[in-house]
ZADO-1210 file (C-alpha; in nm, 4 decimals, padded with zeros to 6 digits):
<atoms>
<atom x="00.3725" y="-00.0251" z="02.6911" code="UNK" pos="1"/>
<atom x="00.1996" y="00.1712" z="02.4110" code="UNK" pos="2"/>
<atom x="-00.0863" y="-00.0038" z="02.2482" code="UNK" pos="3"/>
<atom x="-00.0987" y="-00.0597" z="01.8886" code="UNK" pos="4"/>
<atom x="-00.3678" y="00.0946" z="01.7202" code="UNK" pos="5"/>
<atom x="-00.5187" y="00.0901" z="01.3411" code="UNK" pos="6"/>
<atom x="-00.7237" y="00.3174" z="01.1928" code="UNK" pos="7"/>
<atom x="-00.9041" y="00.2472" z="00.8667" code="UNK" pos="8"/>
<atom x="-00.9184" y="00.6012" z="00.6477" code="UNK" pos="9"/>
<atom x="-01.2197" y="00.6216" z="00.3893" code="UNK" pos="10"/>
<atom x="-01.1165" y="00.4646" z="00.0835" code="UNK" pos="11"/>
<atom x="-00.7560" y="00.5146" z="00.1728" code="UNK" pos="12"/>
<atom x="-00.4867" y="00.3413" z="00.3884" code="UNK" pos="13"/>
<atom x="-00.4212" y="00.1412" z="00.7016" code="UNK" pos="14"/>
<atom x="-00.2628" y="00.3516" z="00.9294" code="UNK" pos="15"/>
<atom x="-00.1011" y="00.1931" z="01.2231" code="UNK" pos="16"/>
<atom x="00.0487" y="00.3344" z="01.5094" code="UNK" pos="17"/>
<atom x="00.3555" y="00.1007" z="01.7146" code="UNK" pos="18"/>
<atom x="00.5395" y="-00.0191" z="01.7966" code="UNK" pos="19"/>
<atom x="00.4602" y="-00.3283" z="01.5466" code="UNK" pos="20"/>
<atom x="00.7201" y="-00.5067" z="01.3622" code="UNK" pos="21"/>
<atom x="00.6376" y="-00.5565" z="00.9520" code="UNK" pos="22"/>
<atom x="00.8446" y="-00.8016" z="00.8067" code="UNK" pos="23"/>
<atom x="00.7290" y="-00.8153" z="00.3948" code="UNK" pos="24"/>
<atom x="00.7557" y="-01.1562" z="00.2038" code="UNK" pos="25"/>
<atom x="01.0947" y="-01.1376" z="00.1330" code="UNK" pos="26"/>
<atom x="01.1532" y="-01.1372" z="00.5082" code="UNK" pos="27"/>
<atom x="01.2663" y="-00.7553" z="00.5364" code="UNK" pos="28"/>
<atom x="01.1708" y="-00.6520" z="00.8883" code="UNK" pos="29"/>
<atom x="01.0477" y="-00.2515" z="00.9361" code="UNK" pos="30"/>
<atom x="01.0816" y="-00.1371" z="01.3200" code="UNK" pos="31"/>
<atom x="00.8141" y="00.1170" z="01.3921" code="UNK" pos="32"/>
<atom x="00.8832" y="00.2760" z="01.7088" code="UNK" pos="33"/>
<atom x="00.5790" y="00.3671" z="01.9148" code="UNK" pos="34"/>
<atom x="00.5109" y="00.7069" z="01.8875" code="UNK" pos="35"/>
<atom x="00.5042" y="00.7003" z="01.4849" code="UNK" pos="36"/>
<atom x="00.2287" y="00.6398" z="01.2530" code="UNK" pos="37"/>
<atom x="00.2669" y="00.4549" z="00.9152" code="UNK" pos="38"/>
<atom x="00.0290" y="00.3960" z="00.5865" code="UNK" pos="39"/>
<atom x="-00.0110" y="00.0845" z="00.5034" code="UNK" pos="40"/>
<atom x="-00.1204" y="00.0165" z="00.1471" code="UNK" pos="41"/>
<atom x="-00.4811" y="-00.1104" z="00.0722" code="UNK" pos="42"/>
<atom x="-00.5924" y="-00.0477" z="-00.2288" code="UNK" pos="43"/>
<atom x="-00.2946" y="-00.2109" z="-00.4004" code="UNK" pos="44"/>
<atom x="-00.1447" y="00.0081" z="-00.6535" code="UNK" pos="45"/>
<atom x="00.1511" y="00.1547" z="-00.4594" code="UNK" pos="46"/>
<atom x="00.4536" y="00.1350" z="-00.5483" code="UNK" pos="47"/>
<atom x="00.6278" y="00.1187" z="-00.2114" code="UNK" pos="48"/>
<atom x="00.4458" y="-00.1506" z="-00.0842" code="UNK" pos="49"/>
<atom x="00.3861" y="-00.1828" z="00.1996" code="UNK" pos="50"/>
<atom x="00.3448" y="00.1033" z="00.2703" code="UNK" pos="51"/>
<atom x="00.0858" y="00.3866" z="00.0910" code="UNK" pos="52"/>
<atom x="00.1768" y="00.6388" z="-00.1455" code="UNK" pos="53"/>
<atom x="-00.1099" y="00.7390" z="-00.2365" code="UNK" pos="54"/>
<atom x="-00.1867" y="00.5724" z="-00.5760" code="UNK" pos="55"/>
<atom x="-00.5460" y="00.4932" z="-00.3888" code="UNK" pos="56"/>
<atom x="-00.6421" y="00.8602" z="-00.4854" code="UNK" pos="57"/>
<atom x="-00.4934" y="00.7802" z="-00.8722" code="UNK" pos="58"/>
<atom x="-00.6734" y="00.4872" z="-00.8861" code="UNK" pos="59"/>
<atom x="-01.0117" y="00.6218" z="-00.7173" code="UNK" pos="60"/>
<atom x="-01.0067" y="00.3238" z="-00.4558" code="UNK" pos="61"/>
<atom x="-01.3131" y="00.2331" z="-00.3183" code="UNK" pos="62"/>
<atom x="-01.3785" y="00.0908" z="00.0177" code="UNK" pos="63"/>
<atom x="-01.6208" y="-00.0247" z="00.2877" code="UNK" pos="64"/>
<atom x="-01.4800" y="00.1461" z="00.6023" code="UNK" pos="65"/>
<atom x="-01.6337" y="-00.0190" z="00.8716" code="UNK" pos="66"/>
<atom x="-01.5125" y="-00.3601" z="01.0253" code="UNK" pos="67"/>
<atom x="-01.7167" y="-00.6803" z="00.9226" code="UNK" pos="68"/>
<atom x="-01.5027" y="-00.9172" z="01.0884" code="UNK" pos="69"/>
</atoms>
């Protein structure tokens, strides 16, 4: 099975690699296949949330882009 993987971009978007399963708070479910990568918004501004289209460079979002957890 194909791992999942993130990858935080500098003062940009999640992107995730599958296959994961989004389902939004409406309860629409988004099948991402493994083998595709998606931007996930996180900045805030886009328009087709979840997923990024790049408002974060409209905006000039500004991140910390290592993990604190």
């Amino acid at each position: 099975m194909t791992e999942v993987e993130i990858k935080v971009k500098p003062n940009g978007p999640l992107v995730v690699s599958g296959p994961i399963r989004i389902v939004d708070v409406e309860g629409n479910e988004y099948e991402l296949p493994a083998g595709t990568s998606y931007a996930l918004c996180r900045c805030g501004a886009s328009e087709n949330k979840p997923f990024c289209d790049k408002s974060h460079q409209r905006i000039g979002f500004q991140a910390p882009s290592a993990a604190t957890g």
